[in-house]
N, C-alpha and C positions, 0 to 999 in steps of 0.2 A: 142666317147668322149675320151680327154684326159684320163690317166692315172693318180691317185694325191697317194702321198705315205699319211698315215694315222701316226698317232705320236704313236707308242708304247711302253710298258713298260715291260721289260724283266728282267730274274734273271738270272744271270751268277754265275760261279763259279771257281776263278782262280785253276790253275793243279799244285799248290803248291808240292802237291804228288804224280802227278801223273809217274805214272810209269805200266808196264807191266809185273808181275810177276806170273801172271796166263793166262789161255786163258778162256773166256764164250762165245766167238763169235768165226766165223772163221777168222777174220784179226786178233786177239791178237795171236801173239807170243814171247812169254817169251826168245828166242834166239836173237832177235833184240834189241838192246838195245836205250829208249827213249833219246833225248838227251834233257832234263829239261829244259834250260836256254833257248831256239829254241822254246819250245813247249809254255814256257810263254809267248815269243816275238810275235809268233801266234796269240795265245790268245789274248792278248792286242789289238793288231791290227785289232781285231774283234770287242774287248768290243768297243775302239776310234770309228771304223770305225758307229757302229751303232749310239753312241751319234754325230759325226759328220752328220749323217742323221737325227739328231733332235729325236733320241728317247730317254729314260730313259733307266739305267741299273742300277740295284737294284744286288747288290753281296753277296754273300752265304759264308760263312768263311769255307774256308775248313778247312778239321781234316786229323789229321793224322791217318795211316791205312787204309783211305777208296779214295785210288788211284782213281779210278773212278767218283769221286763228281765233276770234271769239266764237263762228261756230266748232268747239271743240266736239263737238258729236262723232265730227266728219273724221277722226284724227284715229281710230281705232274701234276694237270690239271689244270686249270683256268679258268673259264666262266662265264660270268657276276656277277666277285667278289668271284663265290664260286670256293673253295679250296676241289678236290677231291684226296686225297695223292696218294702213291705209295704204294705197298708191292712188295717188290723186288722178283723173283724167284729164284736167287742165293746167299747163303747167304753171299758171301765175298761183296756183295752191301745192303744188310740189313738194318745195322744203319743208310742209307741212309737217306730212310724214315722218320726217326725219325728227324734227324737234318734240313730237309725241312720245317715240319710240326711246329718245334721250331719255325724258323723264322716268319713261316707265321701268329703263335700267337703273335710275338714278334712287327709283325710288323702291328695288330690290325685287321685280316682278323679273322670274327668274324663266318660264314659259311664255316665250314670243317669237312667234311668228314674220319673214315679213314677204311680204307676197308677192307672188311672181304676175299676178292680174289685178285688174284695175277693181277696186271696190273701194270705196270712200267714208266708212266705216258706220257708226249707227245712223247714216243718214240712209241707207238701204238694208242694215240689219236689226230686224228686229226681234225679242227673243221672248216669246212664251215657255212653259213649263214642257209643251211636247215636240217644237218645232225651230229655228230660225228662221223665221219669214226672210224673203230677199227680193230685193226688186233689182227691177232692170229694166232696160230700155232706151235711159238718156245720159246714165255717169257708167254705173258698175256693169265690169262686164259679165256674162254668164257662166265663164268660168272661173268668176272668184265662186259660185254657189260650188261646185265642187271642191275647189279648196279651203273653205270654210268648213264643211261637214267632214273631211276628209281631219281637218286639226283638231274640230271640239268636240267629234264622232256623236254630234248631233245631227238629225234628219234634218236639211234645210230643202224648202217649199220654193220655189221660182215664183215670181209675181211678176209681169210687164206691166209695165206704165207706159201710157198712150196721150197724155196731155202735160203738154210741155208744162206745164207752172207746176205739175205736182212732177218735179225733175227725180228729187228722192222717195223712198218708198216712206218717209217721216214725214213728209208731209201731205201726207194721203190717209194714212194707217198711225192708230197707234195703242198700245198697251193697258190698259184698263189694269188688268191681274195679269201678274206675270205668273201667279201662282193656282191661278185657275181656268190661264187661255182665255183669258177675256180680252176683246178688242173693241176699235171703234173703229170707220173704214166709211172712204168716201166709194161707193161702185164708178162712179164717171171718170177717177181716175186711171180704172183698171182695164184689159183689154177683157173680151164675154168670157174669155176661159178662166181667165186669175176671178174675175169676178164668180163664177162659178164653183172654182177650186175655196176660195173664203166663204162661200155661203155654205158648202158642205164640211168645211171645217168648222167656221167657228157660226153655226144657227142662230145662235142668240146673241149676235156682235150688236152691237148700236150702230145704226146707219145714219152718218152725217150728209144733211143736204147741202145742195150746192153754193148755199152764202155761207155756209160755218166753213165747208172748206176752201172757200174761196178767201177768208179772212185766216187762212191757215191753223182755223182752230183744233185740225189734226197733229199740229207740231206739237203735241203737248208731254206731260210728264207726269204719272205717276206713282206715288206711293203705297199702292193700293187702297188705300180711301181717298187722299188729298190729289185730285188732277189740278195741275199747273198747269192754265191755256190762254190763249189771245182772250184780252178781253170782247173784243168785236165779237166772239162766234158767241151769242149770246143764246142762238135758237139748243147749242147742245146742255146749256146750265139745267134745265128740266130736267129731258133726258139725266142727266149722271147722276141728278139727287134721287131719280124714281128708280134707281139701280142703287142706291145707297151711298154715291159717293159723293164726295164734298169739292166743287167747284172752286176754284182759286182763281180767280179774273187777276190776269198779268196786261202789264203794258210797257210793249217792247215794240215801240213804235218804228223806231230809229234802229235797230236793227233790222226789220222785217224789211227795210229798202233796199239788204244784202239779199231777200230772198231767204230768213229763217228767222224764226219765234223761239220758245221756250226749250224745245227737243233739241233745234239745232246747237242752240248755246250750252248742253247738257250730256256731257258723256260718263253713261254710269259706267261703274267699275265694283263688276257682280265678282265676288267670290273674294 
């Protein structure tokens, strides 16, 4: 069957502040300097491009201080309408948290959660039609996965991650069909067991090799036909049109010096 893209609703957060003056990941270095007015132009280009695909973007007022609030991925979960927040595991992302979980009262989301363990929001959950995937290893702890399933009484899967650069489980793994368990998934990210446990779940994932994920062309987004990815990962464009779907080359250059691409600047808001 044809491929049909779905209409979604996503929360952005422009990089008004963004900048890199610490490291938490291994791409942040505080020696490279961002250049602001490039990394907005980025951005935009992203928020336009997804309302040009007919979806909503809902925007997050950034503050000052907390550099990092343009990846909004990191700021909560979303599934059918409930809101599972964030607790950040570094504290220069902390207030994070808080300024998410504002909006989302602000803006009438009446089921939320907010956690008593460390998970950092879709940058380790990820949500197929029979599962949430969850990583672990370098941010979220292992007992957000059972307070997570425990909230959206969805089964959630544990996945470790073993290579520091892919810190979140977002930019390792990502969503093809939410609506038919489709993924894409680097194995070298993974430890033998998670890699094992994903090859017996999902058989027919698309396996990225180690330049696409290495230019984090697993941060990606999408809408069931249209994927939003690093333009660099240029070896997965085949691959996704020989599975039907339609490749979107993004350049978010100037953000990916925080350590996230397209996924991370993208927190969807299912239900």
């Amino acid at each position: 069957m044809p491929r049909e893209a779905t209409p979604r609703r996503y929360l952005m957060c422009a990089p008004t502040h963004f900048r890199v003056t610490y490291s938490i990941n291994p791409w942040m270095d505080p020696s490279k300097p961002v250049d602001l007015p490039l990394a907005q132009t980025q951005w935009e280009d992203l928020r336009d491009r997804y309302r040009a695909l007919g979806h909503t973007v809902d925007l997050l007022t950034p503050r000052p201080g907390l550099p990092d609030m343009v990846f909004a991925a990191n700021g909560a979960t979303v599934i059918d309408g409930r809101v599972l927040g964030a607790r950040f595991a570094y504290r220069e992302r902390h207030a994070e948290a808080g300024a998410h979980l504002a909006w989302f009262r602000a803006d009438g989301f009446t089921e939320i959660h907010e956690p008593a363990h460390v998970n950092e929001g879709e940058g380790d959950f990820a949500v197929t039609a029979s599962y949430v995937l969850a990583g672990r290893g370098f941010r979220s702890s292992p007992l957000s996965h059972d307070e997570a399933q425990e909230f959206f009484g969805r089964p959630v899967i544990g996945l470790d991650l073993v290579d520091p650069r892919y810190y979140h489980l977002d930019t390792a793994l990502s969503v093809l069909d939410d609506a038919g368990d489709e993924i894409m998934y680097y194995p070298g990210a993974f430890s033998p067991g998670s890699r094992s446990v994903l090859a017996r779940l999902f058989p027919d994932a698309l396996i990225a090799q180690e330049a696409d994920a290495a230019a984090l062309g697993l941060n990606a987004v999408s809408d069931g036909l249209h994927v939003l990815l690093p333009q660099a990962a240029t070896g997965l464009f085949d691959p996704l049109r020989a599975r039907g779907f339609e490749p979107v080359p993004m350049d978010l250059g100037e953000l990916l010096k925080g350590g996230g691409s397209v996924k991370c600047c993208t927190q969807e808001l299912r239900g």
